[in-house]
N, C-alpha and C positions, 0 to 999 in steps of 0.2 A: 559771576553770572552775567552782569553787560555794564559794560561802560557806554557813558555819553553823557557830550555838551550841551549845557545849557546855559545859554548867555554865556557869564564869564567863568563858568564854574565846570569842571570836570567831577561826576561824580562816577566811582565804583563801587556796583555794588556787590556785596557777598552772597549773601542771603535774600531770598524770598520777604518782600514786607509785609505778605500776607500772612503769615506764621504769628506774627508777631498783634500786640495789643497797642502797647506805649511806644512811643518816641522819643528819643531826647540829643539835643546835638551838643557834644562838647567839644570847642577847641583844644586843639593840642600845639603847644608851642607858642609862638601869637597869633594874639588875636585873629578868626578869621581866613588866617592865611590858611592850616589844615584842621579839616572839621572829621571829627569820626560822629556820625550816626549811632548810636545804641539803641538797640531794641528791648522790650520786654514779654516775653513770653512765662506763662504760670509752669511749663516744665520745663522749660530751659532757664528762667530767670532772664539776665541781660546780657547780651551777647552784642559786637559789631556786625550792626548789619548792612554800614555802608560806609567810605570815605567819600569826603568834600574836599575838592582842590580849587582853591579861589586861584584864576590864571591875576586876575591884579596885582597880585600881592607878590609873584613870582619875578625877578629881574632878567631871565631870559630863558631859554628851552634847557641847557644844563640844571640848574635849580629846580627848574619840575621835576626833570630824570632823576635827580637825585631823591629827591620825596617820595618821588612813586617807588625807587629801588631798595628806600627802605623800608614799604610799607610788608605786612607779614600777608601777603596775599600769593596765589597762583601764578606762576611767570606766565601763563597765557593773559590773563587779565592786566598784568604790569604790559607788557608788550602791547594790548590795545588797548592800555590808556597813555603811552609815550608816543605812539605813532596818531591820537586824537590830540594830543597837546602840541606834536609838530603843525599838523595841519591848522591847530589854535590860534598859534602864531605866526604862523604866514599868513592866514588873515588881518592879523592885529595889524604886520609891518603894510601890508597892502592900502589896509583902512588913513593911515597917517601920510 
């Protein structure tokens, strides 16, 4: 559905949050670094409704590519969340 930054974090989402009742974010991997979003809906149950990419956590624009490329999403959505994470970081390197 859409990706975008905020602050330091890249989030994509899949699903519509309006569908949805509950929330709950669990880490995957360590801490922090990747977060999936789950939803709950009374007919669907819990489903992913969204990934969280903490840019902090990431040692350089390879490492994000990597994450995003194994996330189980749409190659449209992976593509503009690796070309949001370039532009991330040539902020970051500007900023220092």
């Amino acid at each position: 559905m859409v990706v975008e930054i905020k602050g330091n974090q890249i989030r994509i989402r899949i699903l519509n949050p309006r569908r949805f009742s509950k929330f709950r974010t669990q880490d995957v991997g360590s801490k922090g670094r990747l977060q999936r979003i789950a939803a709950f809906s009374k007919k669907t149950g819990w489903k992913t409704q969204a990934w969280r990419l903490n840019l902090k956590d990431y040692r350089g624009l390879k490492d994000i590519t990597r994450t995003i490329r194994r996330l189980r999403i749409k190659l449209s959505l992976k593509k503009r969340a690796i070309i949001l994470a370039k532009k991330a970081m040539i902020k970051r390197v500007l900023r220092r």
